[in-house]
C-alpha positions as CSV (number, residue, x, y, z in Angstrom):
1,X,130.6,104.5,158.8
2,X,127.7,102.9,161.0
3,X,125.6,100.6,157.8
4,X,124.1,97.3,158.6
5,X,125.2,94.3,156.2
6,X,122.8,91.4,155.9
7,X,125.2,88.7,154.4
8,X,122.8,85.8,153.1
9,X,123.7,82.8,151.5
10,X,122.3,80.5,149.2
11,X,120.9,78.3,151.4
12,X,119.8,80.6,153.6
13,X,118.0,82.5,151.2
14,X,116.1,78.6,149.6
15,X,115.1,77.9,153.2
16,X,113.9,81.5,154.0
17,X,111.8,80.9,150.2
18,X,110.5,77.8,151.7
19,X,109.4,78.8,155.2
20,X,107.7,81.6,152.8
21,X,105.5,79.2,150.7
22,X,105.1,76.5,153.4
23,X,103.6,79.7,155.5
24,X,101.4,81.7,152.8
25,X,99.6,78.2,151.5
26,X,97.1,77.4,154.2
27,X,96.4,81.4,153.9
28,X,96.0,81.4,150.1
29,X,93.7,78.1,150.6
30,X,91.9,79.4,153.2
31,X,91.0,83.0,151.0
32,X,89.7,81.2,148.0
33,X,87.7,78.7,149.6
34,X,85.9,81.0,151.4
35,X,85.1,83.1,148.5
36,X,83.9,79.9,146.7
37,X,81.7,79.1,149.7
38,X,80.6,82.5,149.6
39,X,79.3,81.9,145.8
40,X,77.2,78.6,146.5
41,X,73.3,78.0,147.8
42,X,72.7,77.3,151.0
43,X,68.8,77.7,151.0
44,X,67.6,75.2,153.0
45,X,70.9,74.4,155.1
46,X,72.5,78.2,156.8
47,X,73.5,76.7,159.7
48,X,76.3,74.7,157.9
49,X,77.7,78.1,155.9
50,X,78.2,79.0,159.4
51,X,80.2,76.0,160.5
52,X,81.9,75.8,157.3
53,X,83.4,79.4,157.5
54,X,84.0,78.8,161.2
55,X,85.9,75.6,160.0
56,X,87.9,77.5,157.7
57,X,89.1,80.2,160.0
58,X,90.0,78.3,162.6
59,X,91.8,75.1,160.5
60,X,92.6,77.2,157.6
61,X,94.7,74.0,155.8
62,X,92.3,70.9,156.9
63,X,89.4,72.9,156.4
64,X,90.0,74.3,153.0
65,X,90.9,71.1,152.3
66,X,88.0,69.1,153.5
67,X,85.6,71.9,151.6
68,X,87.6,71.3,148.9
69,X,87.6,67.3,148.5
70,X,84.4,66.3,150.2
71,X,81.6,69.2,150.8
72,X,82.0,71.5,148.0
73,X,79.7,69.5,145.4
74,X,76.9,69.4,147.9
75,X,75.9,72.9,147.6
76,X,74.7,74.2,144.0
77,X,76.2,78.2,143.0
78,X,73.9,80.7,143.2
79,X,71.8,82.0,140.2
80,X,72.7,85.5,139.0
81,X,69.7,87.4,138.0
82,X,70.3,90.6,136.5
């Protein structure tokens, strides 16, 4: 009988869990800052949405994390009008 057996132990399986979350986080940071920079104002400044998403994509991790801690405030959320 041909089968394939993966035999995983238990600290195999905690450091593949890790190398999961350590891998996943600058993704998952990177996703929902640019859908909150996606949801603010930049009327009178569109050349630094540009450079803020180009930022993000490149640097997912430092540049969620600067948008996060030191430019989010500056920009106001849009208005909905209905």
């Amino acid at each position: 009988m041909n089968t394939l057996f993966i035999n995983i132990g238990a600290g195999e399986a905690f450091f593949m869990f890790l190398f999961l979350i350590v891998s996943l986080t600058p993704l998952i940071f990177a996703v929902s800052a640019l859908i909150d920079l996606f949801k603010r104002e930049f009327r009178h400044k569109s050349t630094d949405k540009v450079l803020l998403i180009v930022l993000i994509v490149l640097a997912p991790f430092v540049g969620s994390i600067v948008y996060y801690f030191f430019l989010r405030n500056n920009y106001p959320l849009k208005h909905r009008t209905f």
